[in-house]
N, C-alpha and C positions, 0 to 999 in steps of 0.2 A: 305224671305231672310235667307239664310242658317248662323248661327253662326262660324263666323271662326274658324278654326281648324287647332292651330298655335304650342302645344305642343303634347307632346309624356310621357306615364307613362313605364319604360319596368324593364323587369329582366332580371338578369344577372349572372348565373353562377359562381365559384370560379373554375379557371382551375386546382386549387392547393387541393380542396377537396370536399365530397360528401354532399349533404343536406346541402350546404352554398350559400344562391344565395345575392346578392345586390337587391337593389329597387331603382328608381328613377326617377327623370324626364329630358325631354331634349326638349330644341325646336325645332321643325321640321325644322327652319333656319339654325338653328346650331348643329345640328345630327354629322356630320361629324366630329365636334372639339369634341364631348362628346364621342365617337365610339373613334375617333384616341388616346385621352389621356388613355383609358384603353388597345390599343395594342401596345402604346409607351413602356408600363411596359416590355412587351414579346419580342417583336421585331418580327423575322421574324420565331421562333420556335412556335407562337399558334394563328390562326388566330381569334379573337375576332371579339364577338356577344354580341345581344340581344339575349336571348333563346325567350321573347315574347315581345310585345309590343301593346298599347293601345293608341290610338289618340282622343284628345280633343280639347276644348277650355281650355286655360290656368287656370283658376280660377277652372275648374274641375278638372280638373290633381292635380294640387296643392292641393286641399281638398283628393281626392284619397290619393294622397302620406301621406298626413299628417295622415289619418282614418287608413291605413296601417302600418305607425309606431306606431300608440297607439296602434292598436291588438296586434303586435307582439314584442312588449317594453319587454317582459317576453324572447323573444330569440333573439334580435339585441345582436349582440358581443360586445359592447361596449359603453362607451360616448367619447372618445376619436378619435381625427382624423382619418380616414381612418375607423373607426368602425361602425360607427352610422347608416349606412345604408345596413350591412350586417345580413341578417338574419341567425340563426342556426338551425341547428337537425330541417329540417322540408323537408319534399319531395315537390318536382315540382309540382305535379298535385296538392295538397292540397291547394298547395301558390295559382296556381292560378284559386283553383276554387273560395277562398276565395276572391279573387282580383275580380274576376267577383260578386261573392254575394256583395263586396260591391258598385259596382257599379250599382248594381240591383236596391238595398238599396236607395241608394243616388238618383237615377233616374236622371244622370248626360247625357249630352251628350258625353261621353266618349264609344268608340267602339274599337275591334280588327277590322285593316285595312283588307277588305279583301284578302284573294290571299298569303297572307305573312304570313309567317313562322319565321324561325331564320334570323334575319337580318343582315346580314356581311356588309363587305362597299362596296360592287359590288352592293347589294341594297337597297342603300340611292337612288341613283336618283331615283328610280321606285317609292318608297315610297313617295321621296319629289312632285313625280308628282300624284300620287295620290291624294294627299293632295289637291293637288291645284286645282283639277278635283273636287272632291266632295266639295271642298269649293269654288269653282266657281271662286278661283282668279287665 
């Protein structure tokens, strides 16, 4: 029996500067409200994404996330609302080869889906059906 695979770990870009990405997690049920509330910010001038994302069971997502903010507690922007989960001064590929080393590490069932790239919201459904394909639901 395959382990559900109900969340999502992704990164996420600052449209506003370089080497600033967010981290976090979002449920694969609820993609679409955690996608919509960061291109409510823009509106109709920047079409928002995931630059990556990574598909789990909940409990591994969650431990990811958290292993991910203790490494990089030295460059999160702040402890203040809206800060906590932005990382600084660090390039794309490094964040996630590091993201992958730690899920190496951890020996989680956490994977990149495959086929998928930058996730916009034209594809959440593909992804939500993915999900449900390799989790048999």
């Amino acid at each position: 029996m395959n382990e559900l695979i109900d969340y999502g770990f992704y990164i996420k870009k600052s449209p506003l500067g370089e080497n600033v990405f967010k981290v976090g997690i979002f449920s694969i049920k609820h993609i679409y409200s955690r996608l919509g509330t960061y291109q409510n910010s823009f509106g109709p001038t920047y079409r928002e994404r995931f630059e990556s994302v990574w598909i789990g069971p909940e409990q591994d997502i969650r431990e990811l996330e958290r292993l991910i903010k203790i490494k990089y507690r030295n460059k999160i922007a702040g402890t203040t609302r809206g800060k906590t989960e932005w990382i600084t001064d660090i390039d794309y590929d490094t964040l996630v080869k590091d993201i992958q080393k730690e899920i190496d590490d951890l020996g989680v069932l956490v994977n990149k889906p495959q086929g998928f790239g930058e996730i916009f919201e034209e594809d959440i459904e593909s992804l939500q059906n993915y999900v449900r394909k390799i989790s048999n639901i």
